[in-house]
DOGU-823471 format. One record per residue (C-alpha): x negated, y, z. Coordinates in steps of 0.02 Angstrom, whole numbers. Each point is the difference from the previous one (the first is absolute). Last residue first. Example, Ala and Ser with C-alpha at 12.3 -4.5 7.8 and 13.67 -1.06 7.14 Angstrom:
<rs>
[[-684 -53 357]]
[[69 -172 33]]
</rs>
This chain:
<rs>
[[1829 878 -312]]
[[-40 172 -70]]
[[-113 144 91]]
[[38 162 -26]]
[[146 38 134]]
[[-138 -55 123]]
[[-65 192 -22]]
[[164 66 97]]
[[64 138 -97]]
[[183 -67 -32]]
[[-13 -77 197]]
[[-66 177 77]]
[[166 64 -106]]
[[129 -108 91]]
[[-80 20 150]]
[[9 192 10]]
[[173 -17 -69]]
[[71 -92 130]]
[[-2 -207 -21]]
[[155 -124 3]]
[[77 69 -158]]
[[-142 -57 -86]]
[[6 -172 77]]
[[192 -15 -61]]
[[-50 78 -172]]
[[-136 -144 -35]]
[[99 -125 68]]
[[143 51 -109]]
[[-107 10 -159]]
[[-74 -190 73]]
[[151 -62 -16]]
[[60 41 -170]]
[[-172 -34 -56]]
[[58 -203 59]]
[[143 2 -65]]
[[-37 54 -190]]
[[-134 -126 12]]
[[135 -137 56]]
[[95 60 -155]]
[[-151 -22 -123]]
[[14 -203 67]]
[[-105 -72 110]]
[[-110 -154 -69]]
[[79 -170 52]]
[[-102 -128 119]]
[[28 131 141]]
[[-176 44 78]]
[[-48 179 -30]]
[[146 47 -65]]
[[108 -71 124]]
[[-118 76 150]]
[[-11 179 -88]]
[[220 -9 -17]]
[[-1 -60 191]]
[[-110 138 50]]
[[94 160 -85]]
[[147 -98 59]]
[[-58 11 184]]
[[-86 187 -51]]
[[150 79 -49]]
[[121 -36 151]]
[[-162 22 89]]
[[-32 184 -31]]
[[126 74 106]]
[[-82 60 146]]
[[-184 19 -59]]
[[-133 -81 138]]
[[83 -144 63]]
[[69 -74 -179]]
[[-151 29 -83]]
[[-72 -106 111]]
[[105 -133 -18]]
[[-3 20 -190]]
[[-193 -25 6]]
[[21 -140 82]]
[[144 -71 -135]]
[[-128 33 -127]]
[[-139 -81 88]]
[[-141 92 89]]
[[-173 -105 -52]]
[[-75 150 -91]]
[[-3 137 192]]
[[-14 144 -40]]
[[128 41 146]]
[[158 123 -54]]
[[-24 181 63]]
[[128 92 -64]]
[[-93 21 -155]]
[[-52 -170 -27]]
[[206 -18 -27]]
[[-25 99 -141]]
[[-127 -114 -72]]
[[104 -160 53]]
[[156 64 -90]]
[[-121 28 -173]]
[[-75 -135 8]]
[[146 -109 19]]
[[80 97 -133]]
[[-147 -39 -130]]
[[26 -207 63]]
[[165 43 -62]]
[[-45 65 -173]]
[[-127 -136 -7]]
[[135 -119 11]]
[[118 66 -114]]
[[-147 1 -145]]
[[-97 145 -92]]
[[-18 130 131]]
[[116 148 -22]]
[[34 26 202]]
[[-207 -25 58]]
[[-53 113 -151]]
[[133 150 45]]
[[-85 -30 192]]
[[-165 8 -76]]
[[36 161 -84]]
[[97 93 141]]
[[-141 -54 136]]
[[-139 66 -126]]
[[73 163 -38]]
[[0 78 158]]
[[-139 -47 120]]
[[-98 9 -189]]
[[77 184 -37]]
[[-42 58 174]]
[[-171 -97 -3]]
[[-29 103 -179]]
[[42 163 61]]
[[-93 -4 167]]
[[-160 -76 -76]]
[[-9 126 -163]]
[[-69 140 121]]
[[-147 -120 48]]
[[-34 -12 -183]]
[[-138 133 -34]]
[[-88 -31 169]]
[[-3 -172 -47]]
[[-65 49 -175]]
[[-137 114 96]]
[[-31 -137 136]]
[[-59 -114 -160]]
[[-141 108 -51]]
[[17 91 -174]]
[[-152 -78 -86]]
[[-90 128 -92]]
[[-14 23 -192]]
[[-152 53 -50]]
[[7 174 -68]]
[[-12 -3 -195]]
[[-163 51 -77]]
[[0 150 -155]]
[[-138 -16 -78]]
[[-149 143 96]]
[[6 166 -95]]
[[-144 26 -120]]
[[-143 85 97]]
[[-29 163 -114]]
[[-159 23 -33]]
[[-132 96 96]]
[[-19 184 -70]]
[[-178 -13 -53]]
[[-131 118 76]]
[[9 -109 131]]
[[-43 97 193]]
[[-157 -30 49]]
[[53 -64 157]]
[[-28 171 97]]
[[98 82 -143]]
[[137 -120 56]]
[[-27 17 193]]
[[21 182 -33]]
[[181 -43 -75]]
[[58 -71 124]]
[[-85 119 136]]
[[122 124 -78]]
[[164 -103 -1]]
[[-40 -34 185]]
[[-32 183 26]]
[[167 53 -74]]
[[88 -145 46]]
[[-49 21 193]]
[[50 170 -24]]
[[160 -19 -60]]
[[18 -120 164]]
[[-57 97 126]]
[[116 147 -35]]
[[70 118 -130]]
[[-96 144 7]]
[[87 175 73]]
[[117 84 -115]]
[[-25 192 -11]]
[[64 36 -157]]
[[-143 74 -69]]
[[-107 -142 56]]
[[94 -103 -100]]
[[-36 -173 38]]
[[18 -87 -187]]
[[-147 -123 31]]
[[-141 101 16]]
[[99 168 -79]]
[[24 -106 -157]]
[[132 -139 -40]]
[[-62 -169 -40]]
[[36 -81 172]]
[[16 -184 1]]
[[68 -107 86]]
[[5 -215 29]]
[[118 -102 -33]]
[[-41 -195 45]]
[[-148 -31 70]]
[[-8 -188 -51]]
[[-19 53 -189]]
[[13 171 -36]]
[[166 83 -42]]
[[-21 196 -30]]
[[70 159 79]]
[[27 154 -81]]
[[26 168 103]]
[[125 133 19]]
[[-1 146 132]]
[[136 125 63]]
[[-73 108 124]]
[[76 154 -61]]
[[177 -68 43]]
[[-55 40 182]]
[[-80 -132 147]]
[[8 71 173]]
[[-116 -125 71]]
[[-7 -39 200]]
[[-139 -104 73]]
[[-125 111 85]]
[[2 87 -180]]
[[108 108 -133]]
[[25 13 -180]]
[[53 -162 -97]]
[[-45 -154 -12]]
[[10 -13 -187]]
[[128 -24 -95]]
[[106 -143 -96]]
[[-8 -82 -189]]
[[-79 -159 -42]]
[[-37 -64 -167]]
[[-25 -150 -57]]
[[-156 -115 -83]]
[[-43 -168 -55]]
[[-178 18 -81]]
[[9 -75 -180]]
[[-112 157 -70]]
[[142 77 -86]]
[[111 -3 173]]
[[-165 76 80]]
[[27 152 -120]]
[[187 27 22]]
[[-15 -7 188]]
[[-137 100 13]]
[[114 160 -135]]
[[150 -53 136]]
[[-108 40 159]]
[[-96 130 -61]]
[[164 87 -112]]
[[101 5 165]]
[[-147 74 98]]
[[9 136 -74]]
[[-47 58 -171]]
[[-138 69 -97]]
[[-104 -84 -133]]
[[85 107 -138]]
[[-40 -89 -149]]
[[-83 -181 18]]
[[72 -68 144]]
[[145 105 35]]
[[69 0 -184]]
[[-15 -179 10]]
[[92 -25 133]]
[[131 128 -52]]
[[32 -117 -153]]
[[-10 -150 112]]
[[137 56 68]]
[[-59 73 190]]
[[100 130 19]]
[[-58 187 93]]
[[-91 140 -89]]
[[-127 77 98]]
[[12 138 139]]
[[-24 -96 135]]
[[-175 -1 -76]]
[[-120 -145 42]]
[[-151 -33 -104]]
[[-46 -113 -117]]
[[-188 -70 -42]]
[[-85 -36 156]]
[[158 -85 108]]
[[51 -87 -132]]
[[-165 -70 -55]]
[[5 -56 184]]
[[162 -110 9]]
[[-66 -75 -188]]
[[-133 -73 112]]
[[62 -69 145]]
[[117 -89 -111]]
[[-144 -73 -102]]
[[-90 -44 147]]
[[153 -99 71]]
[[10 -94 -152]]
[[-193 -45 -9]]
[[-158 36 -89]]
[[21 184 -45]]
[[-102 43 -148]]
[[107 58 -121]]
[[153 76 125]]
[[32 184 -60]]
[[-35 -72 -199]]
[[136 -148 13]]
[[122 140 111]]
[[-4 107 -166]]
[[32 -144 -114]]
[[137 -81 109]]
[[96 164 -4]]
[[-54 46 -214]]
[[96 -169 -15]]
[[167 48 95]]
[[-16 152 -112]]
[[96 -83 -108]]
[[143 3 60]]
[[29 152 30]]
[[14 38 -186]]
[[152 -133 -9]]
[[90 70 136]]
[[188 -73 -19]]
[[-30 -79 212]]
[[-182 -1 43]]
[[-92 -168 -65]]
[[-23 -103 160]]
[[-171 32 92]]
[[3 -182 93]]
[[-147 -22 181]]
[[123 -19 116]]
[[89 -123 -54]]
[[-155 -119 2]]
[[-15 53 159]]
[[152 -78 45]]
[[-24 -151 -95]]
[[-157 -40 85]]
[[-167 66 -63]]
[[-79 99 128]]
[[-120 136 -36]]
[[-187 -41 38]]
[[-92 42 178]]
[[-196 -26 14]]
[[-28 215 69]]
[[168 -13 110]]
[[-36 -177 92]]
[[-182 58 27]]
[[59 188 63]]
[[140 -36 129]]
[[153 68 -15]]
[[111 46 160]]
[[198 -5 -11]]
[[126 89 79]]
[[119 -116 116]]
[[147 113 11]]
[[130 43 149]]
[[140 84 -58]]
[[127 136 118]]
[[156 91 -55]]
[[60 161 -1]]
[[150 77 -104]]
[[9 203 37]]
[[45 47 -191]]
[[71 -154 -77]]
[[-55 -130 -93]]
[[89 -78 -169]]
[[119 -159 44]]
[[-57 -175 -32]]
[[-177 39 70]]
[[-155 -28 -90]]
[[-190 -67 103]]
[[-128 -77 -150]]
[[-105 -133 79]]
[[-51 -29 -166]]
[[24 -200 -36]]
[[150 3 138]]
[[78 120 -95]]
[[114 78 176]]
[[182 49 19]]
[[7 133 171]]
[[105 13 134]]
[[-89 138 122]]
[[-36 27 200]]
[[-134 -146 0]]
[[-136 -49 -139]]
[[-149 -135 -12]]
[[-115 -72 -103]]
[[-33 148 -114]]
[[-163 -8 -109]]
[[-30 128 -57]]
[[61 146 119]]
[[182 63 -20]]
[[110 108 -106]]
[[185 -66 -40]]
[[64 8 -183]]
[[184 37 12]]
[[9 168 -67]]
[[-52 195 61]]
[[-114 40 134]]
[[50 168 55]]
[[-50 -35 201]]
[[-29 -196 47]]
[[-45 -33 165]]
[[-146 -134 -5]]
[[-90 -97 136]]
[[-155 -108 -50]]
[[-97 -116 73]]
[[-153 -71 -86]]
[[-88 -157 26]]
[[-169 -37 -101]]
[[-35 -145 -85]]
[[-157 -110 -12]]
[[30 -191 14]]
[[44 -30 -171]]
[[142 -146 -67]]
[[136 76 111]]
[[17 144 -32]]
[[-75 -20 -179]]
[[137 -113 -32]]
[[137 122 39]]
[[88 21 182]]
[[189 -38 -2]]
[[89 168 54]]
[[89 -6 163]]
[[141 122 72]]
[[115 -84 -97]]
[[3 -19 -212]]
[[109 28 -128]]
[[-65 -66 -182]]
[[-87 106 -127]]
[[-60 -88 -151]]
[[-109 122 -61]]
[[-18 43 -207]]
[[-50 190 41]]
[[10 117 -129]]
[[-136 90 -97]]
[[66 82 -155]]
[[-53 46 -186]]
[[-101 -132 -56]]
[[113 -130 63]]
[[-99 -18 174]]
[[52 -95 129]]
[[-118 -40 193]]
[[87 170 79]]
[[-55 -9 196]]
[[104 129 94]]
[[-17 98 152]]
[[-171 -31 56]]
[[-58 104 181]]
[[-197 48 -39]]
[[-85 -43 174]]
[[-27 102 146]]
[[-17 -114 145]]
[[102 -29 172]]
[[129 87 -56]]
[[142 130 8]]
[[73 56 -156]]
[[102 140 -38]]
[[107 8 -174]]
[[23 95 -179]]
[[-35 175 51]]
[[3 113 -184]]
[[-174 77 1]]
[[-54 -71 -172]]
[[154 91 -111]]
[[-86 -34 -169]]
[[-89 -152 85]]
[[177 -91 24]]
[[58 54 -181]]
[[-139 -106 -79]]
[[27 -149 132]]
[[180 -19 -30]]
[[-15 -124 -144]]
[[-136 -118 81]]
[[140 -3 163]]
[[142 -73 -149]]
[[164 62 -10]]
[[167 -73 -1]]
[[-75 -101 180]]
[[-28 -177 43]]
[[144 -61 -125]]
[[36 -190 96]]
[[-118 -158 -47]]
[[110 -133 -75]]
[[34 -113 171]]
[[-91 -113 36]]
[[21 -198 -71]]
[[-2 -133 101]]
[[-99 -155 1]]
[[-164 71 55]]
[[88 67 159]]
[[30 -187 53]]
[[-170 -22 65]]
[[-55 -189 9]]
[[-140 -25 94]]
[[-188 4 -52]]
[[-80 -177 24]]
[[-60 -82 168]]
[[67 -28 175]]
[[-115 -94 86]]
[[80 4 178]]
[[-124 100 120]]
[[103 159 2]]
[[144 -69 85]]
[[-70 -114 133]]
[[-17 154 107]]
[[173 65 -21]]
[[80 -170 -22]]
[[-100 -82 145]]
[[96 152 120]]
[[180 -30 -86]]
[[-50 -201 73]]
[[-63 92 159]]
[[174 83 26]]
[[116 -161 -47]]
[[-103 -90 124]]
[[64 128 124]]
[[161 -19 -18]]
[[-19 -172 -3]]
[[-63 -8 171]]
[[129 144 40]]
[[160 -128 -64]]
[[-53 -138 97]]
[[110 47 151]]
[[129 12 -109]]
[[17 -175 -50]]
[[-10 -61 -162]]
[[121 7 -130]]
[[-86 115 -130]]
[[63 174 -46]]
[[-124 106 108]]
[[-141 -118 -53]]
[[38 9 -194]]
[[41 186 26]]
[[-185 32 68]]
[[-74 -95 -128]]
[[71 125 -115]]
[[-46 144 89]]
[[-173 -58 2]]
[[-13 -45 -185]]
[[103 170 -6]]
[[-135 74 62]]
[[-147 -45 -97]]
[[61 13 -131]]
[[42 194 54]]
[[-176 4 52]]
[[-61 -48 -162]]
[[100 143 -102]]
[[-174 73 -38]]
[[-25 205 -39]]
[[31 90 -156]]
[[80 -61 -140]]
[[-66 -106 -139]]
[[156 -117 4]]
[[140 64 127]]
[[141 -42 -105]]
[[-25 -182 -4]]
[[-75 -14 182]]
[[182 82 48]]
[[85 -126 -96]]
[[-69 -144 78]]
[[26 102 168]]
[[186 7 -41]]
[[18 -200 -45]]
[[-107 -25 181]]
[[148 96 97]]
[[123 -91 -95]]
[[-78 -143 58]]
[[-29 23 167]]
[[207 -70 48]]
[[-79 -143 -72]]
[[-110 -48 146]]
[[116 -84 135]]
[[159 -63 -85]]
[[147 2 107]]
[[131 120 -100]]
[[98 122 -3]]
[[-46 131 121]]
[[-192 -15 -42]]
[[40 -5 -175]]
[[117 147 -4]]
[[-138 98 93]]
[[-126 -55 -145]]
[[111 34 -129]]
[[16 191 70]]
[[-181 17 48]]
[[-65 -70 -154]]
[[113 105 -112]]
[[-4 157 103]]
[[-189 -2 -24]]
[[47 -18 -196]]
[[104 149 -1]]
[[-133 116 90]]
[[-149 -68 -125]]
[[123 40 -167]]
[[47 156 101]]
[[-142 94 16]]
[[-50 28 -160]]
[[159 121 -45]]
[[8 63 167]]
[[-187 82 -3]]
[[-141 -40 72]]
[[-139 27 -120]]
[[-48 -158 -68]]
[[-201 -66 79]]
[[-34 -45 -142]]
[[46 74 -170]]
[[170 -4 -54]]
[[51 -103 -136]]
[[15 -163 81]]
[[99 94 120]]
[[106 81 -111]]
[[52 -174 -78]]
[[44 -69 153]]
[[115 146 65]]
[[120 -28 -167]]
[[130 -80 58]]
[[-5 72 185]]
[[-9 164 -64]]
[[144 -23 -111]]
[[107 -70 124]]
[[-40 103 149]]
[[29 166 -94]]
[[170 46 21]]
[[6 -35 192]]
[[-82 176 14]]
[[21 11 199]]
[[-200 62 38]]
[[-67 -161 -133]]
[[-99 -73 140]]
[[69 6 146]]
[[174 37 -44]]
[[38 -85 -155]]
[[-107 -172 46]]
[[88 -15 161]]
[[147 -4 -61]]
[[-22 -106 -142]]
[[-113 -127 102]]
[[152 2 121]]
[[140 -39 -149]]
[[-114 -153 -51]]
[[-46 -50 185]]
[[198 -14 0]]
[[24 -76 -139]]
[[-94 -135 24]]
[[59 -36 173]]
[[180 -9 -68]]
[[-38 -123 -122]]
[[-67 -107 128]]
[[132 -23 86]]
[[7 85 162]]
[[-82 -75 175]]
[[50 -172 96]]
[[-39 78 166]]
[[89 170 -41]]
[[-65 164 87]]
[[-192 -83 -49]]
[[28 -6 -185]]
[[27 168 -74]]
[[-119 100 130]]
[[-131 -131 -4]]
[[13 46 -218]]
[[-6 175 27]]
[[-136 8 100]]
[[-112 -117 -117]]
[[49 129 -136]]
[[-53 143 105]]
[[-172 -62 34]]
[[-83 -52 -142]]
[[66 165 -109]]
[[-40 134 126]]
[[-173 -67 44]]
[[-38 -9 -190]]
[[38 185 -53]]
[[-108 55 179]]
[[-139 -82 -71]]
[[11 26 -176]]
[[-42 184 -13]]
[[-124 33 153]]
[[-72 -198 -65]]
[[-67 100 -176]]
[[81 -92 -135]]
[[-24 -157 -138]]
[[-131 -93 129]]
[[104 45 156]]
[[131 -101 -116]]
[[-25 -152 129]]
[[69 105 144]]
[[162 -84 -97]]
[[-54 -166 61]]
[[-66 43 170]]
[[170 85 35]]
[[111 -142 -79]]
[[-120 -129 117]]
[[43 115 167]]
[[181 2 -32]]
[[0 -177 -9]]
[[-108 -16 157]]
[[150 109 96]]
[[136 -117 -61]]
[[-129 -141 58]]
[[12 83 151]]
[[182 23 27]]
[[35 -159 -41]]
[[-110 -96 101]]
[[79 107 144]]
</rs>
């Protein structure tokens, strides 16, 4: 019965350790994953011992949990494609450090967590079986929780009740292992309970400081993949020549302007996107200003895609979350792309946090500085365009004279956003590009465009003013109401952004038609949040002329020296947490190696006599085994006695063993090399007579035994 249960309790600990990963995936994916792999291993192990009392060599245990975790692993998981196991399972760690959390659930990533589950269930079974010891069947358990916590830095949720309960499992074991009687197994039971209880509650009151240690800085993502052979800026000419093409249906909460790609590159001829797109699950990690402001706005959002062509993956800014689809993610845009291009009839389903601007933190705000921004603010000479190039000056002089005046970045953004809108007009009808050629044709020739030359021609402009800019291309809501939007290629829109300090990027809408809603076309107004910007961007700028407004442009804040982050203390559970895996391997290696080295010391010590007092110590060692007494005042001949009684056959070597330790112990002459030849002699046959003596479940409990590390 004590078996049984702490086979049970086993199980248990694997599950709560590899329900550890709920940080790394959604618990619907890992869940059922874990229960499979902490509970069939333990089953197979009972299975393999209990029909024979003294159990199968160990060898054959390990391959048989080897050859079930293969099994298992190809049908449930992989669906009978053995092939795969191997490679996924080498390179599953990598994939998750390079997914964004929570991972989707897919085979791949699941089996790194599944195979270590099986680990602590399996050696914890063959623990239980094997050997006495009370706790350290749990420690395979803990080393798969360590790595759990490892993986599951900076994801969602709080692996403090699984701590929690494998503290309580744990103590649970101890109890159900211990010698006591029975009838105080409940009371302990129980204590084991409220001690898992104290480490829920106690939990969160332990002064944990410093940032912890997230592996994912340490590797390297993968090069971002081609998003698409042509770019969404590039199409949007040829979209408004055809406008009424159907692109997708959205349902929502909100009308809002659904971005398809953010392009923050410019070589003077192209925009391109420099993303780092990484897979990502059904969650998308929330930017600062999420979670820095309190104001945001939810919006839900169901899509079926129609004639949409590429990967790029229309949603609300700023996504946060998205079922039905796989999709790669920028986490610094919130960017949506799928590996594969979408198809006609696709649906899928984002939640977005859309942001609200107030009016003070707008009107004071200055463009950030970090090396990001910094990026985002280069004109590169254009590629063999020598004449091009230098109207990169007559840009920043222009967008100099449309901003004299304005007292701070945000101002001066506003600002060339408006001379836009006055001066130009739109014409689907005007040329498309956006060199810097055609940029300056636009500006000061033709002034007609769409919204393709607003958004690029801003861009350009606020780049030569130091503002960190990029461009955004998507649509607008689309035609429709009481929550359903039939948006067509005719609502293709592209607007700037810029980088502001502590706001992060914020739109704006150059294009005319009150920011590019074409009444012609039908669209409705984007939603709340446009029009919070709108109005917020206008009392902005009343709140300057109320000020007085400088007639100086204020200058330039230099950008703050560069400080280095303090370095934070990486608390001591983290580097315990980091080594627990290393505890199995290195007591295996110690339980091994240590009895083989001080046993090769003992036999080449320097002098005959030491070499025999090293097979005395050695005999009486293995004889401790079979349960000889402690006891320092036995004598040689005592201990030969018992020897005797409890191995058949190992006193015709121990009486001489004893003799030879007596003589050289007390004899007037020092032995001879020959008497130490004797002397190991008889204690190799001892050694193989009490070996002989045990079954194979004892044999090994005694190679693993802890007391195998201490020396005499």
């Amino acid at each position: 019965m004590r078996l049984g249960l702490a086979l049970v309790v086993t199980a248990a600990l694997a599950a709560a350790a590899g329900l550890g990963f709920q940080r790394v995936f959604a618990l619907r994916d890992i869940g059922p994953v874990v229960a499979v792999a902490a509970v069939v291993p333990v089953l197979l192990s009972a299975l393999v011992s209990w029909p024979r009392r003294r159990g199968w060599p160990l060898w054959i245990a390990i391959l048989l949990t080897v050859g079930g975790w293969t099994l298992v692993t190809g049908l449930v998981l992989f669906h009978g494609d053995f092939g795969v196991i191997g490679g996924s399972l080498r390179d599953s760690w990598k994939a998750i450090l390079t997914t964004l959390m929570p991972a989707p659930g897919r085979p791949e990533l699941l089996v790194l967590p599944q195979a270590l589950t099986w680990f602590a269930a399996a050696t914890g079974a063959e623990t239980v079986l094997r050997s006495r010891t009370k706790a350290l069947p749990a420690l395979p358990s803990v080393a798969v929780f360590g790595v759990a916590l490892l993986l599951g830095v900076g994801g969602p949720g709080s692996n403090l009740p699984v701590a929690a309960a494998l503290v309580g499992l744990a103590a649970v074991l101890v109890v159900v292992r211990g010698d006591g009687r029975a009838g105080r197994a409940p009371v302990g039971v129980a204590a084991a309970v409220a001690l898992g209880l104290v480490a829920v509650f106690a939990g969160p009151l332990l002064p944990v400081a410093g940032t912890p240690y997230d592996p994912r800085q340490s590797v390297e993502a993968p090069p971002p993949e081609q998003r698409d052979s042509v770019s969404p800026l590039d199409r949007v000419s040829a979209w408004l020549q055809t406008p009424d093409q159907q692109m997708f249906t959205v349902h929502t909460t909100a009308p809002e302007n659904w971005r398809l790609a953010v392009l923050d590159r410019f070589d003077g001829v192209t925009w391109t996107s420099g993303g780092n797109f990484v897979a990502a699950g059904n969650r998308i990690p929330a930017p600062e200003h999420v979670t820095r402001h309190r104001s945001s706005t939810r919006v839900d959002q169901r899509f079926t895609i129609q004639n949409l062509p590429g990967v790029w993956v229309p949603a609300a800014d700023r996504p946060t979350t998205i079922t039905g689809l796989g999709v790669t993610v920028d986490p610094g845009s919130g960017v949506l792309t799928t590996v594969q291009p979408l198809r006609t009839g696709q649906t899928y389903a984002v939640r977005s946090a859309a942001r609200d601007y107030d009016a003070d933190e707008l009107a004071d705000a200055e463009p950030a500085r970090d090396p990001e921004a910094l990026a985002a603010t280069s004109l590169p000479e254009s590629p063999g365009t020598t004449a091009a190039n230098a109207q990169v000056p007559a840009f920043h002089k222009l967008a100099e004279q449309i901003t004299a005046g304005q007292s701070t970045g945000f101002l001066r953004a506003a600002k060339l956003a408006d001379y836009l809108r006055a001066t130009d007009k739109y014409d689907v009808s005007g040329l498309p590009g956006h060199t810097y050629a055609q940029l300056q044709y636009f500006l000061t020739r033709s002034k007609r465009g769409t919204s393709e030359q607003f958004a690029t021609a801003y861009a350009v402009l606020a780049r030569s003013l130091g503002l960190p800019t990029r461009v955004v291309v998507g649509f607008r809501p689309g035609v429709g109401g009481d929550g359903e939007f039939q948006v067509r290629s005719g609502d293709v829109l592209v607007w700037p952004e810029v980088d502001f300090t502590g706001l992060g990027w914020v739109p704006f809408y150059p294009t005319p038609e009150q920011q590019g809603r074409s009444q012609k076309s039908g669209s409705v107004p984007a939603g709340d949040t446009q029009q919070k910007l709108e109005q917020a961007q206008k009392n902005a700028a009343a709140k300057n002329k109320g000020n007085g407004g400088s007639t100086q442009p204020k200058q330039p804040t230099p950008p703050p020296a560069t400080k280095k982050t303090p370095h934070k203390a990486t608390p001591w559970w983290m580097y315990a947490s980091a080594a627990a895996p290393l505890i199995p391997i290195v007591y295996l290696v110690a339980v091994l190696v240590l009895p083989m080295l001080r046993r090769r010391r003992r036999r080449s010590a320097a002098t005959p006599a030491e070499r025999i007092a090293g097979a005395w110590e050695q005999t009486v060692e293995t004889l401790n085994a079979v349960g000889l007494p402690r006891a320092t005042s036995l004598t040689a001949h005592e201990v030969a006695g018992f020897g005797g009684r409890a191995v058949a056959g190992t006193e015709s070597h121990l009486r001489p063993l004893a003799d030879l330790v007596n003589r050289a112990e007390y004899a007037e002459r020092p032995p001879d090399p020959a008497a130490a030849e004797a002397a190991w002699r008889h204690t190799d046959q001892i050694g193989r007579l009490v070996a002989r003596a045990a079954s194979p479940l004892r044999r090994a409990g005694r190679r693993l035994h802890p007391r195998r590390l201490r020396a005499r």
